[in-house]
C-alpha positions in Angstrom: -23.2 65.4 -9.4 -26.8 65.3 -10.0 -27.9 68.1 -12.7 -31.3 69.5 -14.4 -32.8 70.9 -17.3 -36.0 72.9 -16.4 -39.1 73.9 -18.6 -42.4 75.7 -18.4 -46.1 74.7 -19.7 -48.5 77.4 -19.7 -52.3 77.0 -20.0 -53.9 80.1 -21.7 -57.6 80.3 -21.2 -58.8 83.8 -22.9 -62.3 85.2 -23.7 -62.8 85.0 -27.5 -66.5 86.5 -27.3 -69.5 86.8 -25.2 -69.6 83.5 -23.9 -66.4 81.7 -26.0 -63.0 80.6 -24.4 -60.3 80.0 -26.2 -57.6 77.6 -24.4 -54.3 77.1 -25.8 -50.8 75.8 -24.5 -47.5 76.6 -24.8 -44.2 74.6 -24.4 -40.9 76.9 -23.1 -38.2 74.6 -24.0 -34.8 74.4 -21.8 -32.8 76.0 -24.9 -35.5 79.1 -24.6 -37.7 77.6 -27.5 -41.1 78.4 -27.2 -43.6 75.8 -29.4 -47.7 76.0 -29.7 -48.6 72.0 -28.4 -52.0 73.4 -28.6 -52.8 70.5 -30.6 -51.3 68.0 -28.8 -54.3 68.2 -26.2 -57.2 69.8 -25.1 -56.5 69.1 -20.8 -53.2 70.1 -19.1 -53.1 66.6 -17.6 -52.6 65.4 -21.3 -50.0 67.8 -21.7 -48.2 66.9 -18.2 -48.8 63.0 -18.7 -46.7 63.4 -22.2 -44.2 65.3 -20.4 -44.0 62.6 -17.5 -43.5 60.0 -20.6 -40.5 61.9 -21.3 -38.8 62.3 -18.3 -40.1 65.3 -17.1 -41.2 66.1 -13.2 -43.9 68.8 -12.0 -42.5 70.6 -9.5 -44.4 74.2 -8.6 -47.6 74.9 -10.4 -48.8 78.7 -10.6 -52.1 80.5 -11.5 -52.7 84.2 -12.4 -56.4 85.2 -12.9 -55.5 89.0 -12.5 -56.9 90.7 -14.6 -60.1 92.9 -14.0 -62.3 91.7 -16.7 -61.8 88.0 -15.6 -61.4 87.3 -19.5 -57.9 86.0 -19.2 -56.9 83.0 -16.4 -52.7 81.8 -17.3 -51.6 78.6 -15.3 -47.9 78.1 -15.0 -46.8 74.2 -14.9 -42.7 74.4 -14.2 -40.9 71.0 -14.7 -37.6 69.1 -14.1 -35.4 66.3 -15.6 -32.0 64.9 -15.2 -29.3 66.0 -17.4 -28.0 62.8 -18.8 -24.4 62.2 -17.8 -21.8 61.9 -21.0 
């Protein structure tokens, strides 16, 4: 039988002054580790092509842009991959 692992990218995009944004990204790992990949791009299609590159599929996408200020938009990217077989 066919089993997954799942994980979560989320795309921060937060007002850091007047007319600043300040995007960041963070990686929720299957084992409930949560990393900064900030660095590791600037787009979330850089971030979901290095997933892809490691066997990881998009499977639902979510946005929240609920606030009342409009100073903080959060895009949820959830992914799957095969559990390799032992």
């Amino acid at each position: 039988m066919l089993r997954w692992e799942y994980a979560l990218l989320v795309r921060r995009r937060e007002a850091s002054g007047a007319s600043e944004w300040r995007l960041s990204y963070t990686w929720y790992s299957p084992d409930g580790t949560r990393q900064d990949v900030s660095a590791l791009g600037d787009t979330a299609i850089s971030h979901l092509n290095r997933a892809g590159a490691r066997g990881w599929e998009l499977v639902s996408t979510e946005e929240d842009v609920n606030n009342l200020e409009g100073t903080t938009e959060v895009h949820r990217y959830y992914l799957k991959r095969p559990i390799p077989e032992k």
